[in-house]
C-alpha positions as CSV (number, residue, x, y, z in Angstrom):
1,X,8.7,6.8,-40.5
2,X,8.2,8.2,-37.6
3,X,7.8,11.8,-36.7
4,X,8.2,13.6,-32.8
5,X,4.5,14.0,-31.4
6,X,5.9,17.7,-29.9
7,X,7.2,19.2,-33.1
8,X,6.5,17.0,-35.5
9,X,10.2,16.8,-37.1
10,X,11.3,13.2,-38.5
11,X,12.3,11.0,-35.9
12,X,15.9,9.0,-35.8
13,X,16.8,5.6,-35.0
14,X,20.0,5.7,-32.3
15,X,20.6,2.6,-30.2
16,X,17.3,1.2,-28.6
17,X,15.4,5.1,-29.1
18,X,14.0,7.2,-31.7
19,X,15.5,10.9,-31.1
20,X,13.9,14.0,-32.6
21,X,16.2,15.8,-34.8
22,X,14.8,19.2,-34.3
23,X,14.0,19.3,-30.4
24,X,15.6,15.9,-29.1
25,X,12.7,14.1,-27.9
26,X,13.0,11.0,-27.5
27,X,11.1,7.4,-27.3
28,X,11.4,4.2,-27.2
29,X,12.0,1.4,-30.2
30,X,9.0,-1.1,-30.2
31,X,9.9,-4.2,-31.9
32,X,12.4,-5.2,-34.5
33,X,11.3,-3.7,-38.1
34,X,13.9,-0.8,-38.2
35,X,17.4,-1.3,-40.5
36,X,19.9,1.0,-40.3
37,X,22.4,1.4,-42.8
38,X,25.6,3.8,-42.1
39,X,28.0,4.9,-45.5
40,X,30.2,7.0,-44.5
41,X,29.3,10.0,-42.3
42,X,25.5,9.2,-43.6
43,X,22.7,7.0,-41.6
44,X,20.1,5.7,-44.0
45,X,17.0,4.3,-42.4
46,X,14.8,1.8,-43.9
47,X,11.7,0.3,-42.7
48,X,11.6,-3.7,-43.2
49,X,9.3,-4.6,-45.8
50,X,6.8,-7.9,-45.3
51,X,7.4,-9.1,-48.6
52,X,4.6,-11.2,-48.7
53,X,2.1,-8.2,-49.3
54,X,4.3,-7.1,-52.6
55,X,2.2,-8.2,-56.0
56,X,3.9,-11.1,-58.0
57,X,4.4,-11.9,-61.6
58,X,5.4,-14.8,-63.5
59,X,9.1,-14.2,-65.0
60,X,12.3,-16.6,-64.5
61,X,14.9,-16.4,-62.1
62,X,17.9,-16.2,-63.6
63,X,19.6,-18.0,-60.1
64,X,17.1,-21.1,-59.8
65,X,15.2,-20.9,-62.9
66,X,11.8,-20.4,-60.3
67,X,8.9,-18.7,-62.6
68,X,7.4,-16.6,-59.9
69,X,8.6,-13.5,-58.3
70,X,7.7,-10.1,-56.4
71,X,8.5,-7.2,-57.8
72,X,8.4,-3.4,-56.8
73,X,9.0,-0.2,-59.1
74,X,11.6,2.5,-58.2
75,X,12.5,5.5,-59.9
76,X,16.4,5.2,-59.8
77,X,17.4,7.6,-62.5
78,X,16.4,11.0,-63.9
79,X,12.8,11.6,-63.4
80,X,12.4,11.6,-67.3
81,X,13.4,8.1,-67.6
82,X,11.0,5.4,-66.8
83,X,11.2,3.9,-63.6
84,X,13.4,1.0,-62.9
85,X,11.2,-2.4,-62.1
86,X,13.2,-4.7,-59.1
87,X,12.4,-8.4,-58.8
88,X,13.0,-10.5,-56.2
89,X,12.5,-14.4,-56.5
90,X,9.8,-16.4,-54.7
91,X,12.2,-19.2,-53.9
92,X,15.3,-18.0,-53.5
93,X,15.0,-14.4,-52.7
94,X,17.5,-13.9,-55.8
95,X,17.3,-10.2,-57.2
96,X,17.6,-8.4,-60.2
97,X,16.8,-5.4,-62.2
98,X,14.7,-4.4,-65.7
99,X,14.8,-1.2,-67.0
């Protein structure tokens, strides 16, 4: 993320700038690791992940049948549910869920 060194507000992506969304400042994009995602009248912004830094287990892929693959944890229901675990393959960048 990144956050306006004046007021310290989150910063927004919009075109090649980041724009303050308190008091406007604004600076310039460095690089290419920023994905924007619009739905609707909403912007999500997600920061590309290096995937190669994410720990790895060994569990099939149900696409290629490949017996390695990352895997990250995120909580995508109510917070007294256990968290959801999301794999992606180490061949075929195939994902899929466990709960």
């Amino acid at each position: 993320m990144m956050f306006c060194p004046k007021c310290k507000s989150l910063m927004l992506p919009k075109e090649d700038d980041f724009i303050c969304s308190k008091c406007g400042y604004k600076k310039k994009k460095k690089g290419s690791s920023i994905l924007v995602e619009k739905q609707k009248k909403k912007e999500t912004v997600f920061l590309e992940k290096k995937i190669d830094l994410l720990p790895k287990t060994r569990t099939e892929c149900p696409k290629c049948g490949h017996n390695e693959a990352y895997w990250i944890l995120r909580q995508t229901r109510a917070s007294d549910e256990p968290e959801t675990r999301i794999f992606t393959c180490v061949k075929c960048n195939h994902r899929w869920r466990a709960y």
